[in-house]
C-alpha positions in Angstrom: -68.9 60.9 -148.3 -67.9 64.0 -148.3 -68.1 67.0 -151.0 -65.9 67.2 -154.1 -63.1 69.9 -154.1 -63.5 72.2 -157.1 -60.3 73.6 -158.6 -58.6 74.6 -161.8 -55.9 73.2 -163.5 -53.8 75.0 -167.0 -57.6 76.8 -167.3 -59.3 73.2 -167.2 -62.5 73.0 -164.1 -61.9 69.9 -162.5 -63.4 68.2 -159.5 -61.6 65.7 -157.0 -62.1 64.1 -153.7 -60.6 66.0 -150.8 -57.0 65.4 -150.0 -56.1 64.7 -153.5 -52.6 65.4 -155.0 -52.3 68.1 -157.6 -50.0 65.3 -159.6 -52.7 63.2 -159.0 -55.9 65.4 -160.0 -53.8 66.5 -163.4 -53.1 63.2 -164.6 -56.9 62.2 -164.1 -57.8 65.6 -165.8 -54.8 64.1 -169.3 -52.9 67.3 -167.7 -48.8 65.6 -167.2 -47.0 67.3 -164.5 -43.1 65.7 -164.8 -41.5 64.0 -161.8 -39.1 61.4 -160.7 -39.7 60.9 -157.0 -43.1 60.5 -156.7 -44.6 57.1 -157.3 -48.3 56.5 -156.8 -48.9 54.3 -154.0 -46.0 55.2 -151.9 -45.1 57.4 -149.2 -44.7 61.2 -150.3 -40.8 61.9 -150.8 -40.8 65.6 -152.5 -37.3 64.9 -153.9 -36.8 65.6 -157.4 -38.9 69.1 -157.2 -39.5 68.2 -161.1 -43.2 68.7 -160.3 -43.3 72.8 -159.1 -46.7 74.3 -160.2 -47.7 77.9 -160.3 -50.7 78.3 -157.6 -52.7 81.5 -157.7 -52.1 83.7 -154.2 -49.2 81.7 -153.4 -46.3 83.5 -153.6 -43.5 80.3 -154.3 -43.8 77.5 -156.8 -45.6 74.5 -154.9 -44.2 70.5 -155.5 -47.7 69.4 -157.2 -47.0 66.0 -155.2 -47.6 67.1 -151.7 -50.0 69.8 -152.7 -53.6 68.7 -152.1 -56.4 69.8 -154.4 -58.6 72.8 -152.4 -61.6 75.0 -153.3 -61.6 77.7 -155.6 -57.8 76.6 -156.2 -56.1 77.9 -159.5 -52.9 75.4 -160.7 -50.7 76.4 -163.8 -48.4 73.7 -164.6 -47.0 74.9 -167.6 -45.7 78.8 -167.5 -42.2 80.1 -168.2 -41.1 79.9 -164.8 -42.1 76.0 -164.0 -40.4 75.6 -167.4 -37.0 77.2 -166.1 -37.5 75.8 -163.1 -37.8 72.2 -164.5 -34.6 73.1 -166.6 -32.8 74.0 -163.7 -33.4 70.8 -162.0 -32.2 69.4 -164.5 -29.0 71.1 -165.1 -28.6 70.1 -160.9 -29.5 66.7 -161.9 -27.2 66.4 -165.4 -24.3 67.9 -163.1 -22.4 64.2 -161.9 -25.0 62.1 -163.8 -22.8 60.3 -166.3 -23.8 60.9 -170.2 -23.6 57.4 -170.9 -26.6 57.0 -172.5 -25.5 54.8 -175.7 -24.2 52.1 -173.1 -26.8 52.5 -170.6 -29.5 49.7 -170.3 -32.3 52.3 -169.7 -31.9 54.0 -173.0 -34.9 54.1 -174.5 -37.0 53.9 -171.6 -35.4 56.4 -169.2 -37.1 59.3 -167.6 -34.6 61.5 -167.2 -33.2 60.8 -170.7 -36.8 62.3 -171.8 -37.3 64.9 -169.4 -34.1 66.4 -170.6 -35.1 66.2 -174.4 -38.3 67.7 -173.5 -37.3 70.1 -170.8 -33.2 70.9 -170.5 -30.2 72.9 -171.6 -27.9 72.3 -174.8 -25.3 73.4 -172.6 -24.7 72.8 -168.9 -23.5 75.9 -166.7 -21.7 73.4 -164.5 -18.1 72.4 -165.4 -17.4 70.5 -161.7 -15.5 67.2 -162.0 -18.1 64.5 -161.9 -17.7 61.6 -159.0 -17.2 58.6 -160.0 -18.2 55.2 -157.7 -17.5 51.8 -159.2 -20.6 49.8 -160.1 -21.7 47.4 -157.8 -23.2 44.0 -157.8 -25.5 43.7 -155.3 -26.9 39.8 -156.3 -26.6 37.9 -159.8 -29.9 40.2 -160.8 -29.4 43.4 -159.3 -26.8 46.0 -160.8 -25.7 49.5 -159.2 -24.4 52.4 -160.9 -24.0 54.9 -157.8 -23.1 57.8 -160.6 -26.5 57.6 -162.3 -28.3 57.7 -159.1 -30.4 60.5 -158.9 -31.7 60.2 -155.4 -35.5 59.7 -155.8 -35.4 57.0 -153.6 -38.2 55.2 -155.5 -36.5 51.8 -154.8 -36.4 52.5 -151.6 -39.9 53.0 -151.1 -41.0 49.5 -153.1 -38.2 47.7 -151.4 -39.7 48.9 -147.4 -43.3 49.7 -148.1 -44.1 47.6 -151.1 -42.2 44.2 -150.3 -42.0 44.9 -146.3 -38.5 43.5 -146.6 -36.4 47.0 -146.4 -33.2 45.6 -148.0 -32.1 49.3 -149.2 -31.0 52.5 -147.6 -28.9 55.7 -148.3 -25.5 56.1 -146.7 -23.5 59.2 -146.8 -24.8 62.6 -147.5 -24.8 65.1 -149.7 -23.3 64.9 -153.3 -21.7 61.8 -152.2 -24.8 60.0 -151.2 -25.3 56.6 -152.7 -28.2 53.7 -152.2 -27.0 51.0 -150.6 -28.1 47.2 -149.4 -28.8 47.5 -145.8 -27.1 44.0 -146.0 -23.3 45.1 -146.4 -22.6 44.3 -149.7 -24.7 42.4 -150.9 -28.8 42.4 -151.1 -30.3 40.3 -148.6 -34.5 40.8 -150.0 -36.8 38.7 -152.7 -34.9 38.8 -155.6 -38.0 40.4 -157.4 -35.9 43.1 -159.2 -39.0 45.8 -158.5 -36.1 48.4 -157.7 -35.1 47.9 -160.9 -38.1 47.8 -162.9 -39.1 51.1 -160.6 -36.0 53.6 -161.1 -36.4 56.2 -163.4 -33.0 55.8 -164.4 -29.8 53.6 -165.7 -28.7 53.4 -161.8 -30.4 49.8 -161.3 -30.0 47.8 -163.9 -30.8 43.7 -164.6 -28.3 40.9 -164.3 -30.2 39.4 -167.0 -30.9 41.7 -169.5 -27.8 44.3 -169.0 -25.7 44.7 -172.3 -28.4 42.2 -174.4 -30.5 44.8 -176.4 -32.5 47.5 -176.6 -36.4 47.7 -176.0 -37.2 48.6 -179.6 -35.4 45.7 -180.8 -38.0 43.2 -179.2 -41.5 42.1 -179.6 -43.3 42.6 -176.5 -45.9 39.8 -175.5 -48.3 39.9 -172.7 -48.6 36.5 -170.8 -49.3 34.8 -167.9 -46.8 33.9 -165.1 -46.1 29.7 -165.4 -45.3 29.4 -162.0 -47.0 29.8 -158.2 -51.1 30.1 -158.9 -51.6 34.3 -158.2 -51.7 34.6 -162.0 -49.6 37.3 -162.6 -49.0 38.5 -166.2 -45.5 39.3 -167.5 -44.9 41.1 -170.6 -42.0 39.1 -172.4 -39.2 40.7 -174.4 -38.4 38.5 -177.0 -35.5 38.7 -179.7 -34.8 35.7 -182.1 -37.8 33.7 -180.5 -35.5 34.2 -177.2 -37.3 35.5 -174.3 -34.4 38.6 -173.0 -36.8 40.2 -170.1 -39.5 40.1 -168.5 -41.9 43.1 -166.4 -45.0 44.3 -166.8 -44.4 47.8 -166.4 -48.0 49.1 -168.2 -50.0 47.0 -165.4 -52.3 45.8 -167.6 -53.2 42.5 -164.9 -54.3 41.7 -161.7 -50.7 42.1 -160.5 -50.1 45.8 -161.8 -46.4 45.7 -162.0 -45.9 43.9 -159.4 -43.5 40.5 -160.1 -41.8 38.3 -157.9 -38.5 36.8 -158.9 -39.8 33.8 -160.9 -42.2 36.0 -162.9 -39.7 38.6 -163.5 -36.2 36.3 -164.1 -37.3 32.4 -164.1 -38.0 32.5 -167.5 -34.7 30.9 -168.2 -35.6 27.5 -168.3 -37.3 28.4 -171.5 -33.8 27.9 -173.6 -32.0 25.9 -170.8 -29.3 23.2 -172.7 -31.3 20.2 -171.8 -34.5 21.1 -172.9 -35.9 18.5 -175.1 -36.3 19.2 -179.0 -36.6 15.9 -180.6 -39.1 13.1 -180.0 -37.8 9.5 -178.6 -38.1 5.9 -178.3 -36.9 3.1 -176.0 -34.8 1.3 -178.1 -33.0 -1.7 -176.5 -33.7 0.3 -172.9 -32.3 3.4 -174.5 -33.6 6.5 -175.9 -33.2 7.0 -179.1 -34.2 10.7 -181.1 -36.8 9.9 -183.8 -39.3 11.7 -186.2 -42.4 13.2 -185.1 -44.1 10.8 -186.9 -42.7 7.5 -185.6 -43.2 8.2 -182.6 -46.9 9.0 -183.2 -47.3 6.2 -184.8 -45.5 3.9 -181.8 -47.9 5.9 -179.7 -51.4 5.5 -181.2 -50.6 2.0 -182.5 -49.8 0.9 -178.8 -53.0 2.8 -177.6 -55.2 1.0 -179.8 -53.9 -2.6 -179.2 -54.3 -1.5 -175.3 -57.5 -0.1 -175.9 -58.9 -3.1 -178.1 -58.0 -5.6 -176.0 -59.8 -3.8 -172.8 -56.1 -2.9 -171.4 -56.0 -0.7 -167.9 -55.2 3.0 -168.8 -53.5 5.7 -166.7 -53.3 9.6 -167.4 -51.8 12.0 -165.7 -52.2 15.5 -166.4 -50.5 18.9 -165.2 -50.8 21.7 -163.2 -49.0 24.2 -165.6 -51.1 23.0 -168.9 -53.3 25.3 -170.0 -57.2 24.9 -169.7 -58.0 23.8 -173.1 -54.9 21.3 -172.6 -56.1 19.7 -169.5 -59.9 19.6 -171.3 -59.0 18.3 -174.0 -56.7 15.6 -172.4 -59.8 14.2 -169.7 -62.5 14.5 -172.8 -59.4 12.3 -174.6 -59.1 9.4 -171.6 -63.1 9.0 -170.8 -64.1 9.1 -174.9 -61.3 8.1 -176.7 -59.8 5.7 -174.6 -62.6 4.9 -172.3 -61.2 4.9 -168.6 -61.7 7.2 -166.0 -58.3 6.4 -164.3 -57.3 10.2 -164.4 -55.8 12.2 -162.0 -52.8 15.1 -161.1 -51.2 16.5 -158.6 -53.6 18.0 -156.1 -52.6 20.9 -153.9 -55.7 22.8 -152.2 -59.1 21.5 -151.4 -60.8 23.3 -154.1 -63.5 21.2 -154.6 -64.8 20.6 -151.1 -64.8 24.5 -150.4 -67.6 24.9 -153.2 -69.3 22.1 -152.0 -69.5 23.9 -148.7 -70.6 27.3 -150.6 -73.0 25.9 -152.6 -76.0 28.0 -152.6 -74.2 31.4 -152.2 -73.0 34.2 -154.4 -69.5 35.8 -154.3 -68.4 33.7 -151.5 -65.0 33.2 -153.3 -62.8 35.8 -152.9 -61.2 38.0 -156.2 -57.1 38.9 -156.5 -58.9 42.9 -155.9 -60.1 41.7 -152.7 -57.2 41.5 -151.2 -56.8 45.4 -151.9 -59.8 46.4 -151.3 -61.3 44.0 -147.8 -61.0 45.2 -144.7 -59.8 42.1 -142.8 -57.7 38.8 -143.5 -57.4 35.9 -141.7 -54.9 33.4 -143.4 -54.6 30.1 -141.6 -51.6 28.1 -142.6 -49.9 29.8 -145.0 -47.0 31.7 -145.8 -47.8 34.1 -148.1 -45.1 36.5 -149.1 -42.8 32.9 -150.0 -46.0 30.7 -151.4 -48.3 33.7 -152.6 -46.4 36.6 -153.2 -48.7 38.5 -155.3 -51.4 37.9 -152.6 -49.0 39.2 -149.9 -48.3 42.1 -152.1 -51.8 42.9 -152.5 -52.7 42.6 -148.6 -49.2 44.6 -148.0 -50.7 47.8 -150.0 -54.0 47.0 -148.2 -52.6 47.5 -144.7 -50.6 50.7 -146.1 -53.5 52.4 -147.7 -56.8 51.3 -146.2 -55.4 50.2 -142.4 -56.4 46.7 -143.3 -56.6 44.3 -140.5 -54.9 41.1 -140.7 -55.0 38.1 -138.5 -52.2 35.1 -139.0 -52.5 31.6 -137.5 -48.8 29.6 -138.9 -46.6 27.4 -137.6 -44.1 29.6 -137.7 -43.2 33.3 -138.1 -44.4 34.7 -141.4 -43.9 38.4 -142.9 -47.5 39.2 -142.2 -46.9 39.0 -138.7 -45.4 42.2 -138.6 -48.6 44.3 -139.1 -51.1 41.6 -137.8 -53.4 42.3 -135.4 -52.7 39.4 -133.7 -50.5 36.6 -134.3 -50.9 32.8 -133.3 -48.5 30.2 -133.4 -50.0 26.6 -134.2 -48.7 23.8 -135.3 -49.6 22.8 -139.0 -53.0 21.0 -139.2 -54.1 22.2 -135.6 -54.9 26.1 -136.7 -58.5 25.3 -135.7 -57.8 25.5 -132.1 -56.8 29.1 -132.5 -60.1 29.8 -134.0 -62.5 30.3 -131.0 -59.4 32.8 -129.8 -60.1 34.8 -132.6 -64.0 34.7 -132.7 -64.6 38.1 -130.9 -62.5 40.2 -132.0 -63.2 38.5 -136.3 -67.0 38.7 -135.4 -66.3 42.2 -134.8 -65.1 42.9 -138.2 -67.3 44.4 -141.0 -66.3 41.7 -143.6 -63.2 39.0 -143.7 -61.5 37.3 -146.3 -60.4 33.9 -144.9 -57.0 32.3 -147.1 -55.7 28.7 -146.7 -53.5 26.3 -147.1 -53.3 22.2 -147.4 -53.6 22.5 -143.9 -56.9 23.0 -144.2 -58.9 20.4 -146.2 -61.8 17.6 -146.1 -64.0 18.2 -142.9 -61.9 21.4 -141.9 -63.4 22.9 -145.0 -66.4 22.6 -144.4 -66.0 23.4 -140.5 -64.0 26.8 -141.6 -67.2 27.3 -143.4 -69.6 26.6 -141.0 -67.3 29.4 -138.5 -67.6 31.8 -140.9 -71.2 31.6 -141.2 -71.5 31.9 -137.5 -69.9 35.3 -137.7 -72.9 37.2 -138.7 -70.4 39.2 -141.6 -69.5 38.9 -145.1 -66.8 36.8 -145.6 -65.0 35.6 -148.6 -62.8 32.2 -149.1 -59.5 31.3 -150.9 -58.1 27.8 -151.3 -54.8 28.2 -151.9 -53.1 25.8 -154.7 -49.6 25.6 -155.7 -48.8 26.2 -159.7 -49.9 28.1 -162.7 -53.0 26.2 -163.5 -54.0 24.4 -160.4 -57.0 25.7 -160.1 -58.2 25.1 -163.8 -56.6 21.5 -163.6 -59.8 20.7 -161.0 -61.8 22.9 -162.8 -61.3 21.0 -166.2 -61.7 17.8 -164.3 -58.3 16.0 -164.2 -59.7 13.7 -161.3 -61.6 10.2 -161.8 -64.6 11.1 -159.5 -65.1 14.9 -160.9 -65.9 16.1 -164.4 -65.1 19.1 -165.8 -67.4 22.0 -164.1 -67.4 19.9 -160.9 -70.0 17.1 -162.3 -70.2 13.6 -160.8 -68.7 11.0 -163.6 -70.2 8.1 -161.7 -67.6 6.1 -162.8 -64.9 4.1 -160.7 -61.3 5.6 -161.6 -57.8 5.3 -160.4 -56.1 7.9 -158.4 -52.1 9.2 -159.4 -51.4 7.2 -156.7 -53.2 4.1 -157.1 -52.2 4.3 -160.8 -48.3 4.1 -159.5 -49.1 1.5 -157.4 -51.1 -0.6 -159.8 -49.2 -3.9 -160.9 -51.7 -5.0 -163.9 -51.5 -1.3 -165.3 -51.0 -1.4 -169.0 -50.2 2.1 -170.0 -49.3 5.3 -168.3 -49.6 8.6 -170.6 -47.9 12.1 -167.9 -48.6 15.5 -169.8 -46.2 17.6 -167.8 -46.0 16.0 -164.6 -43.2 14.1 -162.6 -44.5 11.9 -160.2 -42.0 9.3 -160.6 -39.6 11.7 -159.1 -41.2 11.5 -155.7 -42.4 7.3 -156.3 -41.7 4.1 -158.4 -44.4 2.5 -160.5 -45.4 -0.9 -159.8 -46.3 -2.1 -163.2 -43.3 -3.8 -165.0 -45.4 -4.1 -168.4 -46.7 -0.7 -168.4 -45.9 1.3 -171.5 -45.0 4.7 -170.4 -45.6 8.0 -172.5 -44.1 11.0 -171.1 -44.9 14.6 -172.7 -42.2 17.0 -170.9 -39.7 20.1 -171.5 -37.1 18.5 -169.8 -35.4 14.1 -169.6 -37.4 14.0 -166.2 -36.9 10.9 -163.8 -40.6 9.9 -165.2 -39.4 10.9 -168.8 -36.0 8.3 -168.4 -38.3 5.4 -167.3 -40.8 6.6 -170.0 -40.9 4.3 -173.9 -42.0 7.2 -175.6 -40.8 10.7 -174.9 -42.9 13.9 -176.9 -40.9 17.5 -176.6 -43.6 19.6 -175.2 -43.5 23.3 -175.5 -43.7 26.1 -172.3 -46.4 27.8 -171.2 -44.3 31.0 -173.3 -44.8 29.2 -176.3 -48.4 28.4 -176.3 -51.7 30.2 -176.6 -55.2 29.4 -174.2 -56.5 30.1 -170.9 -55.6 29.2 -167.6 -57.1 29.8 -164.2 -55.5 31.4 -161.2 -55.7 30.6 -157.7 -58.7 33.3 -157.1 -60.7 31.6 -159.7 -59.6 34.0 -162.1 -59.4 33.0 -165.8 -57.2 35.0 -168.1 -55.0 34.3 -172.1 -51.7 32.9 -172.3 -49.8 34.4 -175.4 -47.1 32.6 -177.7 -44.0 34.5 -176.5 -41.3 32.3 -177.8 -40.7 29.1 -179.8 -38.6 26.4 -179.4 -37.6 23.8 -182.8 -38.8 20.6 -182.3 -41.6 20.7 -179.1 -44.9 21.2 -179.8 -47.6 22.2 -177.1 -49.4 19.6 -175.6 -53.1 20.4 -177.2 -51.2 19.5 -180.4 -49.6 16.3 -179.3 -52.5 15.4 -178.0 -54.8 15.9 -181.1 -52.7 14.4 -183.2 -52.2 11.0 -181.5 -55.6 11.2 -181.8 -55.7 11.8 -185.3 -53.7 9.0 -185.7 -56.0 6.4 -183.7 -58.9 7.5 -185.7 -60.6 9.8 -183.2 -60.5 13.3 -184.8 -64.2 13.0 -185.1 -65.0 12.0 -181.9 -62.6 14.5 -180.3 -63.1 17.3 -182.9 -60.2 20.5 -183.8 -57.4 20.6 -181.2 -57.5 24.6 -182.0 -57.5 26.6 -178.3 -60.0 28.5 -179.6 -62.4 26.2 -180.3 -61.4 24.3 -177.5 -62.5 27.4 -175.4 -65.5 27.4 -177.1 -66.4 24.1 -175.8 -65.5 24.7 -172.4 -67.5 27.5 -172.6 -70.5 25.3 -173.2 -69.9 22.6 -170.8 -67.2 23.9 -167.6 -69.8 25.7 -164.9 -68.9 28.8 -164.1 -66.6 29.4 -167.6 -69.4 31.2 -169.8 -66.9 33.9 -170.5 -66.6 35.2 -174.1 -63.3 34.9 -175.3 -62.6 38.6 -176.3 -63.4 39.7 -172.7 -60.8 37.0 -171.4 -58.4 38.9 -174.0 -58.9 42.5 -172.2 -58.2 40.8 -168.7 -59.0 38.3 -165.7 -62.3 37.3 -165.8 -64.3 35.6 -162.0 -65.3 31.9 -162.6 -68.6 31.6 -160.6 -68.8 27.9 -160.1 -70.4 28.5 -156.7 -74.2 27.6 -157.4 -74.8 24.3 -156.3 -73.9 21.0 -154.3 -70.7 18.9 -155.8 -72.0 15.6 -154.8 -69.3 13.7 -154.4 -66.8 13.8 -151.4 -63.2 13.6 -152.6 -60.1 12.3 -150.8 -58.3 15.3 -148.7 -55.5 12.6 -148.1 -54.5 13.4 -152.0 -54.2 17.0 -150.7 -50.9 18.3 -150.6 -48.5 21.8 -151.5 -45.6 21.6 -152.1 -45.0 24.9 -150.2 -42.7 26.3 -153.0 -41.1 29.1 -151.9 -40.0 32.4 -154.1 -36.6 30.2 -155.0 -38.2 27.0 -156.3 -41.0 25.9 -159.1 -41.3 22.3 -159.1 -39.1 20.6 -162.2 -39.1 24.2 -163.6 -37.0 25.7 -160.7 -34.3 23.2 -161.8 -33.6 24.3 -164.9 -33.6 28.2 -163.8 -30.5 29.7 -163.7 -31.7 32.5 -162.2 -33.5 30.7 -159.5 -30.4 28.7 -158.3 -28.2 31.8 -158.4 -29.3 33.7 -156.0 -27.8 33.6 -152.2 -31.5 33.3 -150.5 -31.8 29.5 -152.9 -28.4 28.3 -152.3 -28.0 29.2 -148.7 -28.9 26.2 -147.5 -32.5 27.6 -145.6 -35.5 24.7 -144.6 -38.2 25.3 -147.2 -42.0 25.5 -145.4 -42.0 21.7 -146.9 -39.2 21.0 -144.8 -40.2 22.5 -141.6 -43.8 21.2 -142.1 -42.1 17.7 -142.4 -40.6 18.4 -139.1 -44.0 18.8 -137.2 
């Protein structure tokens, strides 16, 4: 490694590592040094010139962005002159930019708005006519206001380098330059509004928080993402317990401030018309509203006739419920209603990849790895659509540490256009391309190996195996579909699995043996829908259904609970890297309750407080804690940020069923029943163009 640089900065000695920024080395050293085109982590643009710095024996001011730190260097960044010439700027920059400010959406949080408080002129020594463009709509969430622009070309930069879609441009030239969508009119990208998020100004703006309120007017909560498994955290602007925006602009988790469309926009379905505020019962085959406490007493008297009599149980739990929900609802069927017939949705072979690990340490690969390794192979699996925080992280990877990525998919995917090599296979085949790639992998210095559902049962463990006989480090990642797939496994919402991956020993129905079970007596779904996708045999079953939304399983269910969102609850949840981090209360909606509550007090009701103990998350937590492998992680460290699971030390024991392995390949336009009930989602061109989904062209192999 070579020598640190020793310089000086406004009188401070500082040292760096060669070829850093003067920006860069300031900020480390507290020292601010203003600008507005220069974004870490992007290509160098040297725009604005809002950054010029005095530089000892140089005779011109110097743009501290471009500058890199050298020996014996002497930086002022705060003299008369950078003063004047930051005013100056600014007068250029003030000279068409509209004062708007009162109106503007960025008021409050604009840069310009406090570089000219801090920096600028009471009067302007320009008196030109200002151009005026109309705004633009470019999609239902992206906003253009050509007159505010002020060039940085920031969102051009995130748009190209960050996203690797390139939807934006500049056309024309001069004072009459504008940022356009490379796609006419209209923006043909993601949807994920980071060009928004990113401009220092009021030029971008969102569809769906534009004209709402101002940021001092919310409260600000820091949450996880309910939707695909990356675990992205979203900072939720609330007003009135209604959730206005969403960002995470202080990238405070594993995502920075990276968000894809449904992290930054799908929180709609939060107050969507039909969601579900009042409890019901099947009265004469209808639905009928009723109390909260009718229809826990329906409820728990039912269980307890079923249970007494040695009735046949079902539960189905969810892949969006939190941790301490899904813990509390297996530790609820096996001791309070003795039957192991539990199950959910699976969508990645978890459980056989740390059954093929056992015996090693950090074989399971971290959200940071994907920055930070130096070669990916991902077999089956369309990232930037199914993972896109993943494909972010790999993106920035390729762009800042020549990261070298190797794809094997059915069809074209986005990392294909900086792979080192490329295969096409079809789905469930990607093995044969694996012996093509074993020179040049074996030659790597370390891999990270992704998957998908494509991969599963015996291929797990013969991926493994062909890792091993690479002779490098390599790291694995079973991909899963939702918010809380992992932790759903992980808690042990399957009949042969406890939680912490212990053998229960015990015969138990699958979800799809359950729905296919005639003599079943009872079926309790906590935020799941299979009947949407299959009918359930039993006629006599008595069907309880907590959900959001009147889902096909809730209309054929005899007792419906409101449940509340994952943005109105508090716990823990686990992300597809095995990463567990807190959910925060963001919002609250009259009548649901979330499901930990529901379920402690139906069993309050039958008598089992004792057995099941507080239904607090909390002390949930501090159960799981005790019992999960791999989740001794003290609470107020999950509170700072995403904390590794290590459930990799020892052999699983029991070989589970791959054939109940399946994604849903969700792309960055659908979530499940969520993606319904998103406005947002089912707005944009990209959802209602009529494209296959990978599901759909899967199907067609």
């Amino acid at each position: 490694m070579a020598d640190p640089v020793k310089f000086t900065i406004d009188g401070q000695e500082l040292e760096a590592a060669p070829g850093t920024l003067v920006i860069e080395a300031a900020k480390r050293a507290g020292i601010e040094i203003p600008s507005f085109c220069y974004y870490e982590g992007y290509s160098l643009q040297a725009a604005c010139r809002m950054c010029l710095v005095e530089v000892e024996k140089m005779p011109k001011m110097q743009v501290a962005c471009t500058l890199p730190v050298a020996n014996g260097m002497v930086v002022r960044t705060d003299t008369p002159q950078t003063r004047g010439a930051r005013k100056s700027t600014l007068e250029f920059l003030l000279t068409n930019h509209p004062l708007d400010c009162p109106v503007c959406d960025k008021g409050g949080e604009c840069e310009l708005q406090d570089m000219v408080f801090r920096y600028g002129a009471g009067e302007s020594r320009f008196t030109e006519t200002k151009l005026h463009v109309d705004e633009q709509q470019w999609s239902p969430v992206v906003y253009y206001d050509g007159p505010r622009c002020i060039l940085c070309f920031r969102c051009v930069r995130a748009c190209e380098e960050g996203m690797g879609v390139a939807a934006l441009g500049v056309v024309n030239r001069g004072a009459v330059s504008l940022i356009a969508p490379n796609g006419g009119d209209h923006l043909n990208c993601d949807e994920c509004g980071q060009c928004i998020d990113i401009c220092p100004v009021g030029a971008l703006t969102s569809g769906a928080y534009r004209y709402q309120t101002r940021p001092w007017e919310m409260e600000h909560t820091g949450t996880i993402c309910t939707h695909c498994a990356d675990g992205c955290k979203t900072t939720l602007g609330t007003r009135n317990d209604q959730i206005i925006r969403g960002n995470n602009r202080d990238r405070s988790g594993v995502n920075g401030e990276f968000l894809c469309v449904k992290g930054r926009y799908a929180f709609d379905f939060n107050d969507h018309a039909e969601r579900l505020q009042s409890p019901m019962v099947k009265v004469n085959g209808k639905l009928e509203p009723v109390s909260w406490a009718k229809a826990l007493e329906v409820v728990s008297k039912k269980f307890g006739e079923i249970k007494a009599r040695g009735g046949k149980f079902g539960v189905v739990g969810s892949n969006h419920s939190t941790n301490e929900e899904n813990f509390y609802l297996q530790k609820f069927a096996r001791q309070g209603l003795g039957t192991n017939n539990i199950d959910h949705r699976r969508t990645g072979d978890v459980v056989t990849l740390v059954d093929a690990l056992s015996g090693t340490n950090g074989s399971l690969a971290t959200t940071a790895d994907m920055y930070e390794r130096k070669a990916f192979l991902i077999l089956g699996a369309d990232l930037a659509v199914e993972h896109p925080l993943l494909s972010f992280q790999i993106r920035a990877n390729y762009r800042h540490h020549a990261a070298r990525i190797y794809t094997v998919t059915a069809r074209a995917v986005r990392e294909d256009d900086y792979a080192v090599r490329s295969i096409r296979k079809p789905a469930f085949s990607e093995f044969e391309a694996l012996e093509e790639l074993r020179g040049a992998l074996a030659a790597e210095p370390e891999l990270v190996i992704l998957f998908g559902d494509t991969v599963k049962g015996p291929d797990v463990r013969k991926l493994v195996e062909f890792g091993q006989s690479l002779s490098i480090p390599v790291k694995y990642t079973a991909l899963v579909d939702y918010s809380n797939s992992r932790g759903a496994i992980d808690m042990g919402l399957v009949p042969e699995l406890g939680p912490g991956f212990h053998a229960t020993g015990a015969a138990g129905l699958t979800l799809p043996e359950m729905l296919a079970a005639g003599d079943l007596d009872a079926l309790w779904v906590v935020g799941e829908n299979p009947l949407a996708q299959a009918a359930l045999a039993s006629k006599k079953a008595f069907v309880v259904v907590q959900d959001m939304f009147l889902t096909e399983t809730a209309k054929a269910a005899d007792v419906v609970l409101p449940s509340a969102s994952a943005y109105e609850k508090n716990g823990t949840v686990t992300n597809v890297c095995g990463e567990v981090q807190r959910v925060k209360r963001a919002a609250a909606t009259m009548g649901a309750k979330p499901d930990l509550e529901i379920i402690g007090l139906i069993a309050k009701e039958m008598g089992l407080a004792a057995t099941m103990g507080p239904w607090l998350p909390d002390t949930v937590y501090g159960e799981i804690r005790r019992t999960v492998k791999g989740y001794d992680i003290p609470l107020p460290l999950v509170a700072l940020g995403a904390q590794q699971t290590v459930p990799v030390n020892g052999r699983v024991g029991v070989d589970v069923r791959p054939d109940l392995v399946w994604s849903a390949h969700e792309n960055l336009f659908t979530s499940g029943t969520l993606g319904r009930y998103s406005k947002i989602l089912n707005s944009v061109i990209e959802k209602r163009s009529g494209a296959a989904t990978p599901e759909q062209e899967l199907a067609r192999q």
